[in-house]
Structures are given as C-alpha cells and as structure tokens.
N, C-alpha and C positions, 0 to 999 in steps of 0.2 A: 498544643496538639489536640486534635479533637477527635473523639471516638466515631466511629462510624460503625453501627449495627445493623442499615441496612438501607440496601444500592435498589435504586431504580433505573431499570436499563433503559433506554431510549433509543431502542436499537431490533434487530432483527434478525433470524436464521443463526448461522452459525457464528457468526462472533457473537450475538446475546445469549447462545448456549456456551460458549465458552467464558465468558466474564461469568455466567451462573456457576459455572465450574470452578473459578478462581475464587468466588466468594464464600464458596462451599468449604474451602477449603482451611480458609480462613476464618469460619465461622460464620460470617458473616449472613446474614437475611434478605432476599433478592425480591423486587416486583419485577414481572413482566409487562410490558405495553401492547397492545397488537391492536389489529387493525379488524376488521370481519371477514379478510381474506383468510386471516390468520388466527382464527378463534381453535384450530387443530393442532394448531404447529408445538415443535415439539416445545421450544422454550418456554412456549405458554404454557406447557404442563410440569415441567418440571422448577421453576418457580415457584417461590413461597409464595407469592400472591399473586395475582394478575388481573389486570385492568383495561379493557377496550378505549381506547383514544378517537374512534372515528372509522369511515371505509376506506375503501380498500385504497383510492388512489395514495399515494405516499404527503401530498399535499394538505392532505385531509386528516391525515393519521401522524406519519413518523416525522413529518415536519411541520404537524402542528403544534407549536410553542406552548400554547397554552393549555392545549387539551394536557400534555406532558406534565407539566407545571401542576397540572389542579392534580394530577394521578398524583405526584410526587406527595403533595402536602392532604392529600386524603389516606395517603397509605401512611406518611408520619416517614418519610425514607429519610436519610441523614445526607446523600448523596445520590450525585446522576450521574452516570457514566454513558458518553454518551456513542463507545464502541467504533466505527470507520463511519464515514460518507454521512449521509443525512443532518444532522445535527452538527457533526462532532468538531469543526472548525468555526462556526456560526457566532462569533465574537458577543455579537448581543444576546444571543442565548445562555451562554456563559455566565453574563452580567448578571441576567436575569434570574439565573440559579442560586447564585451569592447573594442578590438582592431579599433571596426570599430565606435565607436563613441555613440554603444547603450547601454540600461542597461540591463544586465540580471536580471528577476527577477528567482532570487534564490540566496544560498551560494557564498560565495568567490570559483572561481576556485581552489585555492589548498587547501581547506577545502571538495570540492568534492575529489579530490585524495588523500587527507589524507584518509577519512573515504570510500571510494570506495575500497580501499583494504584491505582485511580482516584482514591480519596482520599487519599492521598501525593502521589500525583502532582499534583492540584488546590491540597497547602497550599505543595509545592514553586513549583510555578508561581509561585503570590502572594508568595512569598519574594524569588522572581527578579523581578515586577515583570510579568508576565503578567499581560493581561486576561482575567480569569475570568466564568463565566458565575455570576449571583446563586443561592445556593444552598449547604445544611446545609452546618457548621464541622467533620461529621464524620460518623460513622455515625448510618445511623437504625434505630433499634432496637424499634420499637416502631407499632403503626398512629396509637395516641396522639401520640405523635412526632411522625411522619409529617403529620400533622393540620397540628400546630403549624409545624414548617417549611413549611407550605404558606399557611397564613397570612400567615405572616411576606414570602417570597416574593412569592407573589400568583399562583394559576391562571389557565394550564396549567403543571403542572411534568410534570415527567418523571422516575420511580424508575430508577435505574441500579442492577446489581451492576461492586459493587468490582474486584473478577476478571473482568469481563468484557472482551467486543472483537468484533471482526467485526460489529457490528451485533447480539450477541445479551447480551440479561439487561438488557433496557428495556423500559419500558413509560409511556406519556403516563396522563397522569392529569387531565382536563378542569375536575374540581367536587369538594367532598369525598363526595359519593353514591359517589364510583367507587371512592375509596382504601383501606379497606379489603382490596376485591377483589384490586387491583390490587397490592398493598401483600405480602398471601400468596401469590400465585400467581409475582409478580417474584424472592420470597424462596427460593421450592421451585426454578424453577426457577434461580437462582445454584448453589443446592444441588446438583443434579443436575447441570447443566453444565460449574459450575467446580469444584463441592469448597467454594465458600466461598460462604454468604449474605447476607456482609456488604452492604448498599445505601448508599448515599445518595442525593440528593436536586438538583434542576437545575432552574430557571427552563426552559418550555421555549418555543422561538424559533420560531415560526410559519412563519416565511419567510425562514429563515439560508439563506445559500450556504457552500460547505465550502471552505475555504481552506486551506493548508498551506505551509508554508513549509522548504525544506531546508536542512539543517545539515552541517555539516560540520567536524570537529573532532580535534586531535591529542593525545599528550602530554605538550606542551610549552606549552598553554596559548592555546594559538591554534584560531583560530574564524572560520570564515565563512560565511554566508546566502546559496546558489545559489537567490536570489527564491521564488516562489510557483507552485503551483498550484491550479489551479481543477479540484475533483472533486464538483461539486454533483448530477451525473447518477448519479442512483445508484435499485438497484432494491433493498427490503429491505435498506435499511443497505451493501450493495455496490453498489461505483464500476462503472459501464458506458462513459465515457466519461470521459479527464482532457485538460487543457490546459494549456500554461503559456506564456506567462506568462495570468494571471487579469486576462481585457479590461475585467472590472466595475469594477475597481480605479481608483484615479486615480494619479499618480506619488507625488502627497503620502503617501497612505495606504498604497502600497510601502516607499516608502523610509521611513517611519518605521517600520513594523512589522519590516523586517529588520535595524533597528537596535536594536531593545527585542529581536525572537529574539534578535541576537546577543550585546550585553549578559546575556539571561538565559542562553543557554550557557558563555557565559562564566564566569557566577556558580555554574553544575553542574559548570562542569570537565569539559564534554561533551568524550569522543574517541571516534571515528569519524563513519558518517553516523547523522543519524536524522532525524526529522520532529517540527517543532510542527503542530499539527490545531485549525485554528479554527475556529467559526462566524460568521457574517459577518451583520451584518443594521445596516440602516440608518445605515451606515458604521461600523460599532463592529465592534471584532474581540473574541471570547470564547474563550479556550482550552477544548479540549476534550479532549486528550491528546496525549501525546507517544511516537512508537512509535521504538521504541530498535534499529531494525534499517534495513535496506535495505525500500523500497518496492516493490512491485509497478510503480506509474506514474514509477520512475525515468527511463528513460528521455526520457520528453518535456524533464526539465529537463538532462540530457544533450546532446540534440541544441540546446535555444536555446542554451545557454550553452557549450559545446563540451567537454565532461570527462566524463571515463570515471568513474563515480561509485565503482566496481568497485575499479576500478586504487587509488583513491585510498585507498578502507577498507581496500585489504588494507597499504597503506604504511603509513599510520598504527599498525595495529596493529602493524607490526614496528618502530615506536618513530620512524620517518621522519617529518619534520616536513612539513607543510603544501605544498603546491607553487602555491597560489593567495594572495594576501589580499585582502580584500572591493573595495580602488580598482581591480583588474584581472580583477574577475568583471565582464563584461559581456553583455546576451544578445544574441543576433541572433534575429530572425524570432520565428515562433508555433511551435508544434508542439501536436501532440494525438496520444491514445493511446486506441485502438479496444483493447477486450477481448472479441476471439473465441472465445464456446466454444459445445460440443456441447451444445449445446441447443435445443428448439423453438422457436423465434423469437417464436412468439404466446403460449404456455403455459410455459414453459423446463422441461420436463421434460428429464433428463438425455438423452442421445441416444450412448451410450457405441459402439463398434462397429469395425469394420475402415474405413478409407479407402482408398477407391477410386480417388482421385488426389487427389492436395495441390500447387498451382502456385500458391502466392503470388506477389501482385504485387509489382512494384521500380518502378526507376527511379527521376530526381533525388530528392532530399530523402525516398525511404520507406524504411524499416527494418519488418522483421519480423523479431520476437523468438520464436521457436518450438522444439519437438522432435519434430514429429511429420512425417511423409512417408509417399510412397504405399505402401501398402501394411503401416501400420501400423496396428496394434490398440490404439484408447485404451480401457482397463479401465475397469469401474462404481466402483472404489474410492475414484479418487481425485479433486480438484476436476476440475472440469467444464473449466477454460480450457483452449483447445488454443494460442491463439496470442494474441500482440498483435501490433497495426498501428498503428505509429509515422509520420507524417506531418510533416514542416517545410517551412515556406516563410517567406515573405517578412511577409506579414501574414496575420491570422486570414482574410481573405476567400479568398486565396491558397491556404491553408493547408484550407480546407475543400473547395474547390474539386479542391486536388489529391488529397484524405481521397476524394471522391466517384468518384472516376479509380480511387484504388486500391482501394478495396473491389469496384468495377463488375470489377474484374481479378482479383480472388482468386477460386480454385476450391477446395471443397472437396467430394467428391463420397463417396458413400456411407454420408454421415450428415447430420443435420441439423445448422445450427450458426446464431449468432446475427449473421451478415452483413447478411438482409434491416431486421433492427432498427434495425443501425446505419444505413443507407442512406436509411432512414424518419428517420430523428433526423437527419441533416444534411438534409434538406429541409424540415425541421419550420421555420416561419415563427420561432414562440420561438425555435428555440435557435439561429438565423442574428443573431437581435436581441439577444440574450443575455437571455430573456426568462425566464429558469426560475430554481429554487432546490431543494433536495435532495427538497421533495416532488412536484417536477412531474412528475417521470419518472410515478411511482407512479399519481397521477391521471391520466396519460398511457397509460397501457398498459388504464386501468381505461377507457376510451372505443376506441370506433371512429374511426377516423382516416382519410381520404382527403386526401392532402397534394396542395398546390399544382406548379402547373409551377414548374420549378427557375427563381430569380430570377436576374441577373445579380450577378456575383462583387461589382461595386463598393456594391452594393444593400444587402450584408449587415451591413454593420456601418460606419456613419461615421468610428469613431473607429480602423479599424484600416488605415491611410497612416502 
C-alpha cells in the first residue's frame, strides 16, 4: 500500500473543486493545473499549489500529457487524479503516470482499453454474464456487411463507432434503403472524430430508459453495487436530468441486476469506481457500456446512499481495501441531479460571459456542486456546464417538490443558463408519472409546451411512500 500526500488534479471547474474537497478531507495536499483562461477560477485558488500547463484551448492545456506530467513531478504529487472527460479514460496516459513513479487514481490501464472500446467492451460484458443488447460478433466492415447483420438482427439497428462516447459516431438505421448512406457517413465521421472507423452494429430500442448502475471496487478482489440511476432525460445523447434510485424499477429487477453487476466485476477484477450503462425496455436490461472513471451524476448516488465516492477511489487506488460490503450499502430517500449550464434555455446556444451575481440555493437535503461566483468569467472554450443541483429527500414526490423550491432559489444573473428548462421538466405531467424514456426529452423540446398548475406532491407518483 502506498501513502499518497498529495493529488494532482488534471482536470477542471467543478469536479477539480470537488476532488479538492475530498482530499481536504482526508488530509491529503492538492496541485491545481489551469490553463490562461483559468488563471481566476476557483480551483486554482483554492489549492495547495497551482501550476499553468498551457492556453486556453483544452488541447493545449487539459490534454496536454506532458505539460501535466512535468506539473506532477515538479510539485513532487504522489498521484493524478484525472476527474470526468479530458484525460480520464486515455489508457496511455495512465501508463504514463505509473511509468513515472505516480499512482493513478483510477482502473488498471488496460481495463480502460478493454472497456473503452465498444466491441471489447460488448464481448467482455457476455464473458462476464452481462445482458447485451442483439447485435454484430464484431466489426462491420463493409455496407454488404452491414446489410447482412441487419438482417439477421431485424430493423431499426443502430451503427456505432467503436471509439466512440458522449453520444457521438451513431447513427439509426430504419430499412435497408438508409444503410448504405448511413453506413459511410458513420464511418467518415468515427474517422475524423476518433482516429478510428471501426463500427459495429446494435439492435436499436425504441423506447429504452438509461439505466446505470455503480461500481465500486478494490485491489484485493472486492466489489460492491451502490444501486442505480435513472438518466433517461437526456438531450442529444447528454443526461439533463439524473435520479436515483430508478422509481421505474421494481425491487426484484434491482436486486437482481446489482447482483449479476457485481458478479461481472468481479469476474474483471474491477478496482476503483466506474459505471455499467444499460438500456432498459420492457423489463429486460441491455448493456451498453461501461465508463471506467468517476461520473458526472455521482453525486445523486452519494447523497441516497451516504458515501463520499471521491474519498473512496482515491483509497482504493493507494492499495486500501473496501470500507463498505454490499449487506451494509443501504439507500435512504431519492435524490436527483439538475445539470445547470450557460445556455439558452429554448435554443441552447452556448451563453459563455462574466456573471453578474451567482446565489445558489441551499438548505435541508440541497447540495451544489460548482466553480463559478460572482463576478466570474466562464470562457467559450470549454463545456458549457456551470453547476449541478443536487436535491434529496425522503421520496421522489418529496424530492421534486423540494428540486422545485431550489431551482425557484438559484440566481444566476448576467448570462443565460438552463434553469427555466429544468423548472418546465418538473412540472411536466410525464416526468412527475415517470412517463418518459431517453427520446422524450428530444420530442419534447421539439413542441410547444404550456405545462399544467403544479399538482400536489402526493399526486406524483403512487409508488413513491
């Protein structure tokens, strides 16, 4: 086991304010990295040290390897953490960490390339005993191919690139009149996106809801399931809204599924956190991926379940064993997780700009997760999100009720940002009923909408007492 005294973050905005928080806590001594956009931001001030890696584009800076690398071994850090996006799945980067003497906190390097590629990742899954969704035994190489798998299958499938994520290098494919088109233009862009055109091939699911389930895992062989979330609200393949625990679910189809995850971590020899990514449709669960880092919608399953998810990955990587096993994970309440950013509310054009005042709400059971304050300038460079708004209570009715209080209570002034959306979406009759699935948002935003008076909290959901 090796001590760690002190993390360098390779990362940005409010997840690198929050890994600063988790090491705080733990004692532990933090560098910051930033860019010259970010010589203000708050991370960078709240850090034990901090170090400029390069400008402003993220190219330059948060994924420069090397520039990170020299930060790390000039400040003497024990460890990188390398937080969501940028970095944090980049398998040679990893290497690269370990190569030079540090710890990554995260997976084993080739546990990121295994499950970083979607058809590894997919034959992994069925190895481990993961329901997959029907779909090619490997790459599709050809439109001919392609044809044939579709066949076999049965349309609508869906072409994926292998390298891909975020919701991009897919395309649906309705009839075989489409595939063809749809077959070159999926292939160019994997090309130009990721560097790699490899595709395959996926059943696709009409009306899934997006399921996930967290992991949590050491190096000693031990594994535990902190349940599910529900992120089926989603615009363009991004999550706008998570919950957990997932009210769609019944007990039976919980608890079996966080016994088959944890069974199939088990069989990876998963250590740290990461996520199984399902699709859900008429009770059947369909793997979809597995992201081998910390989540964005962490939090929600923090607050039901009571665990610093933070604290936990950074233990595990210094060789610490488990501090939870699956009889003594229990959740309390609902929670859900608003994702606030600079954006038009009705169009989401970026909305990048100085703020004019920022007074997020609080009180019982709200968490915000953020970096930004008045009189701060968020830059065009980089993602759009300014903040999340983390909500628990007692039940989902509870729980949206008190979502509604705190949004009505956040101020963000001198730019636009995507509050009124949210505000509109819990009063939306569907998603009070649990009435939606990953394309409702989408046909959602595509209408005019005049929402109902606000119903009574017991009104919303029967099954949530």
């Amino acid at each position: 086991m090796q001590k760690i005294k002190k993390v360098l973050i390779a990362n940005r905005g409010e997840i690198a304010l929050r890994i600063i928080r988790a090491c705080r806590d733990m004692g532990i001594r933090t560098v910051a990295v930033y860019s010259t956009a970010d010589k203000n931001a708050m991370h960078v001030q709240l850090a034990d040290e901090s170090v400029c890696i390069g400008p402003a584009p993220a190219r330059d800076s948060y994924l420069n390897e090397s520039a990170i690398l020299t930060a790390a071994l000039l400040t003497n850090s024990d460890a990188i953490h390398p937080g969501y996006g940028f970095l944090s799945e980049r398998a040679d980067f990893a290497e690269k960490v370990e190569q030079h003497g540090m710890i990554w906190i995260g997976p084993e390097p080739d546990m990121i390339t295994k499950m970083g590629d979607k058809v590894n990742a997919k034959q992994t899954a069925i190895k481990c005993g993961l329901p997959v969704v029907p779909g090619s035994d490997g790459e599709i190489k050809s439109v001919e191919d392609a044809l044939k798998w579709a066949d076999k299958i049965g349309y609508p499938v869906m072409l994926k690139a292998a390298a891909g994520g975020g919701g991009r290098g897919m395309r649906a494919v309705m009839n075989a009149d489409e595939m063809a088109e749809a077959f070159n233009i999926t292939k160019q862009e994997a090309k130009s996106g990721f560097g790699d055109d490899t595709l395959y091939m996926e059943k696709l699911l009409l009306h899934p809801r997006h399921i996930e389930f967290q992991v949590l895992g050491d190096k000693h062989g031990n594994v535990v399931i902190f349940g599910e979330r529900d992120c089926s609200l989603q615009r363009k393949n991004q999550k706008v809204m998570e919950e957990c625990p997932a009210a769609a679910l019944t007990q039976k189809q919980r608890d079996d599924m966080i016994e088959i995850c944890k069974t199939a971590a088990k069989k990876m020899k998963y250590s740290s956190v990461g996520t199984f990514e399902f699709m859900f449709e008429d009770g059947k669960f369909y793997f979809l991926e597995m992201n081998t880092r910390l989540q964005v919608e962490h939090p929600v399953t923090e607050m039901v379940y009571g665990v610093d998810l933070v604290r936990e990955q950074i233990r595990v990587a210094a060789g610490e064993k488990l501090g939870y096993t699956q009889s003594n994970i229990i959740p309390h309440g609902h929670a859900m997780e608003f994702r606030i950013n600079a954006e038009d509310p009705e169009n989401f054009t970026p909305c990048p700009g100085t703020i004019t005042l920022y007074a997020p709400s609080g009180g019982l059971g709200v968490r915000v997760d953020s970096a930004v304050y008045t009189g701060y300038t968020i830059p065009p460079t980089y993602d759009s999100m300014i903040a999340k708004l983390i909500v628990h209570a007692q039940s989902r009715a509870a729980c949206i009720m008190r979502a509604e209080r705190a949004l009505d209570e956040f101020v963000v002034e001198g730019i636009k940002t995507t509050i009124p959306l949210q505000q509109r979406l819990l009063k939306n009759e569907d998603v009070r009923k649990l009435k939606f699935d990953n394309h409702w948002l989408e046909k959602y935003l595509s209408e005019k909408h005049d929402e109902p008076d606000e119903e009574e909290p017991e009104d919303l959901d029967e099954d949530d007492e």
